[in-house]
N, C-alpha and C positions, 0 to 999 in steps of 0.2 A: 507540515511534514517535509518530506522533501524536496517538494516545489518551493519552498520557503527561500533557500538560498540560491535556487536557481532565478527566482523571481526575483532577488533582488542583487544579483549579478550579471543576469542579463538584461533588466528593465528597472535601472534607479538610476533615472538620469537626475541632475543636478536641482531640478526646480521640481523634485517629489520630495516628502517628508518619508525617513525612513522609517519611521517609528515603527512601518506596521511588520518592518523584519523582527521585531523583537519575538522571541518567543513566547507562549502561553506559560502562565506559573503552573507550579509544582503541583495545586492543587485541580487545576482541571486538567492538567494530564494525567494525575493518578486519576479523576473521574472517568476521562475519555476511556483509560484504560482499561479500565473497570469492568465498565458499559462493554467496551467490544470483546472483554475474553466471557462476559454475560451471553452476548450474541454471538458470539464461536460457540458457546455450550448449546443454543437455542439447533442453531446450522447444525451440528453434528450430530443432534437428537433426530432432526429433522434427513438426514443424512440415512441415519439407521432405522429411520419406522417409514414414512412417509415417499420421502424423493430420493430415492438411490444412487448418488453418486459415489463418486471415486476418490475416498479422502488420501489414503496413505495407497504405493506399490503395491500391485499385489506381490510379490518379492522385492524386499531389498536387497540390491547387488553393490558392487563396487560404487557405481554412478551416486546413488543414495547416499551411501558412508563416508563418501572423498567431500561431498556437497555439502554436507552436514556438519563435519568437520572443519571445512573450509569456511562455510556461517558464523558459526562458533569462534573463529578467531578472527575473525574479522570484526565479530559484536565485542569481542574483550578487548581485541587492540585499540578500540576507540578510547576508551576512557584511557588505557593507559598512555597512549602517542596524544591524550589532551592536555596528561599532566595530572594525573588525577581524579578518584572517584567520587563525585559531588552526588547529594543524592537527588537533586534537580535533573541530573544531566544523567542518570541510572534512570529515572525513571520517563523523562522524555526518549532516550533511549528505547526503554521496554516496549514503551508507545508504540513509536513509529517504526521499529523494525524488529518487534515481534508478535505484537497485541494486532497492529492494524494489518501487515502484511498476513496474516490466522482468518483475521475475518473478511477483509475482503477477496481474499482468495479464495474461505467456503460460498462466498456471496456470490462472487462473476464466476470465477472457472468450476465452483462448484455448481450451486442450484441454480443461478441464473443458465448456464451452459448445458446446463441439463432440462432446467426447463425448454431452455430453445430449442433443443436438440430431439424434443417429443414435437415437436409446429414445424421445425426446416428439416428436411430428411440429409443436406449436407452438410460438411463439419466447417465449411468454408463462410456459412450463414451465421452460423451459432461465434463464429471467431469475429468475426468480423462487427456482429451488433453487441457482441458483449463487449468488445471492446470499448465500442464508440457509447455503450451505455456505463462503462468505468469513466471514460473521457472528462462524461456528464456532470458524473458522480464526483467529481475534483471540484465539480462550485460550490458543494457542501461546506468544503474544508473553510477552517479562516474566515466562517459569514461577517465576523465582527469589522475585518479589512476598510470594509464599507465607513466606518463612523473611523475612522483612524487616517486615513486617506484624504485630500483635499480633493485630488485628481489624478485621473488613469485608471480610475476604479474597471473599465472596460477592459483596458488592456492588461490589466492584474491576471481578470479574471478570463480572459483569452489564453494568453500564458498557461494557467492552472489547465485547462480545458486539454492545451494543446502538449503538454507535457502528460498529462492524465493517457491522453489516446497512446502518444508513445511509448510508455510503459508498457500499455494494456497490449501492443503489436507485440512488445516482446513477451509478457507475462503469456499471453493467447497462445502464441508460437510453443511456449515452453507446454502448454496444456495441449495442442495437438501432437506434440511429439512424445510426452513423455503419459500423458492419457490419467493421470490423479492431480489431485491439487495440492501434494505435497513439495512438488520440488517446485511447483509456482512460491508456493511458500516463503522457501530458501531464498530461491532468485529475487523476489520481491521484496525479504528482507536485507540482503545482500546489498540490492540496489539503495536501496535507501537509508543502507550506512554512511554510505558514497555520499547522500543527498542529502542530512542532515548537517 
């Protein structure tokens, strides 16, 4: 995802094999993909019968429509300021900054934050462990790194961890202020146009 190029611009010093920057083929990202708009469907069901959170505004105003639009051209300008619409780089795209920023956004600022949010009675408890439990949730990414790496395998995975928390400050921030998990959405895919 997007800790991918920041992991290896800010931690590939000279006596590391870079290999493990390459990206994932075509064909486990359209799986990865797959899988999480399967478990976007799962959250949102779960959303509507079960755990009541807060997927979309309850009105959309200006904030919503400038945001969304702004998303929007941000995900098309990519391919075309790359030179090009490959369908490798359409569907890693889709990936990371629309599939995964959908579901882990119903995952933490949704049911996770909701579940905390029925155990810690403030909103400062619920922000703060869901964050540091997205943080977590960045060692998942890239398990293969391990067999592709010689050395630094620690500090890879520190990096992930600690790039993971900083998002989730600001993702967290964006769900205390604006109270749905939509415009986490946005911003989380937005960011990681950037970060691809």
């Amino acid at each position: 995802g997007y800790c991918h190029l920041l992991i290896c611009s800010c931690y590939a010093p000279a006596h590391y094999s870079l290999c493990f920057c390459a990206r994932p083929n075509t064909a486990s990202g359209l799986a990865a993909m797959l899988l999480f708009f399967a478990l976007s469907g799962v959250l949102v069901a779960l959303a509507h019968t079960r755990v009541p959170f807060r997927i979309l505004p309850p009105r959309a105003g200006a904030f919503e429509l400038g945001f969304t639009v702004l998303f929007a051209l941000l995900l098309v300008s990519g391919p075309v300021l790359a030179g090009g619409i490959q369908p490798a780089g359409v569907i890693q795209l889709a990936y990371g900054c629309i599939a995964t920023p959908i579901f882990e956004e119903l995952l933490f600022r949704g049911l996770v934050w909701h579940t905390l949010n029925q155990v810690f009675t403030g909103k400062w408890a619920c922000y703060l462990i869901s964050t540091l439990l997205f943080g977590l949730w960045h060692l998942g990414y890239d398990d293969n790194i391990a067999f592709r790496v010689q050395t630094g395998l620690t500090h890879i995975l520190l990096w992930k961890v600690l790039f993971g928390l900083a998002f989730g400050l600001v993702l967290g921030a964006m769900r205390l202020w604006r109270k749905d998990c939509y415009s986490c959405m946005l911003l989380h895919g937005a960011m990681n146009v950037f970060g691809r």
